[in-house]
N, C-alpha and C positions, 0 to 999 in steps of 0.2 A: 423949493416953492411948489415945486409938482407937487411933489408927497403929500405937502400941508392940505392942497384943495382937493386930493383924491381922497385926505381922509377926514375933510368938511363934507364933500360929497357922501360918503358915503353916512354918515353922523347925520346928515337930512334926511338924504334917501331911504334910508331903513326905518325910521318908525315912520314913516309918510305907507311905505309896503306893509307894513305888519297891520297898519290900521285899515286898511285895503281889505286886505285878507281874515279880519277878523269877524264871528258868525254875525250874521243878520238877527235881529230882534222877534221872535217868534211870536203869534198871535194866537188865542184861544177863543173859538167862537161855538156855543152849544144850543144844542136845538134839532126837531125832528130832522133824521137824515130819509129824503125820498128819492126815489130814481123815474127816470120817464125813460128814454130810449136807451138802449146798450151803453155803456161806460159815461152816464150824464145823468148826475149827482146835484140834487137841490138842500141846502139846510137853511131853513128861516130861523134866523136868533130870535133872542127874546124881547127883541127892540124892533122886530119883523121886516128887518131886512133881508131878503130873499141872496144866499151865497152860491154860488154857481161854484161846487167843489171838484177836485180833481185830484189824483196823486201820479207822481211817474216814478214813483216805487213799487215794484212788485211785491213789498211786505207789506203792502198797506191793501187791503181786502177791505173796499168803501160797502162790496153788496152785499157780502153777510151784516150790516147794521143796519140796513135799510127798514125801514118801518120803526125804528127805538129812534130814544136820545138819547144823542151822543156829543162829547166833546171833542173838539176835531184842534188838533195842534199842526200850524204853518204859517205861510206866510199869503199875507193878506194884499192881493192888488190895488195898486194903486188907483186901476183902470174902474169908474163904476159907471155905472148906468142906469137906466129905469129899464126893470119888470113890463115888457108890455101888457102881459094878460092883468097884472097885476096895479100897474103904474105906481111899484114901490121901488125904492133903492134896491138895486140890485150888486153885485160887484162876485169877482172871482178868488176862488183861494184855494191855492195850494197846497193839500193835505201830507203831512210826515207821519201824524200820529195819531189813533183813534183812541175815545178812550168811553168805554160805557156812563152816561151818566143818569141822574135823577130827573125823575118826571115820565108824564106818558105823551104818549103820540097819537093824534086823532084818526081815527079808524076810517 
């Protein structure tokens, strides 16, 4: 009878962990990348939502694209808020991936 529920348990328990473990849904947000203070990263999409970016990968270089549009691949906070200066949606996102895109940026 042991046997039978150690290997009911485990016949639950393993796709319950696999599903756990499997990647998170990436997000794609494009639009001018600007900087203001040292390591603080602004990209307003095209829906002019102001994105407070960031990466905590060292292969991800946010200031060499600063002043261009770019497409920025991560994941998207849940957490938003309002843009004081601005009083637009604002919200944070986690940068993996840059990736040059179309369009100009206002000077």
């Amino acid at each position: 009878m042991r046997g039978r529920l150690f290997v009911l348990a485990v016949l639950v328990v393993a796709p319950v962990l696999a599903f756990c473990q499997s990647p998170k849904h990436q997000s794609k947000i494009t639009g001018c990348l600007t900087a203001g203070q040292p390591n603080n990263y602004r990209l307003v999409d095209q829906r002019g939502v102001t994105n407070y970016v960031y990466s905590d990968s060292v292969s991800v270089h946010l200031n060499s694209y600063v002043g261009q549009s770019v497409t920025l691949v991560g994941d998207q906070s849940a957490m938003t808020g309002t843009d004081t200066g601005t009083a637009r949606t604002s919200r944070h996102f986690k940068v993996v991936e840059v990736q040059p895109a179309s369009g100009k940026c206002k000077k």
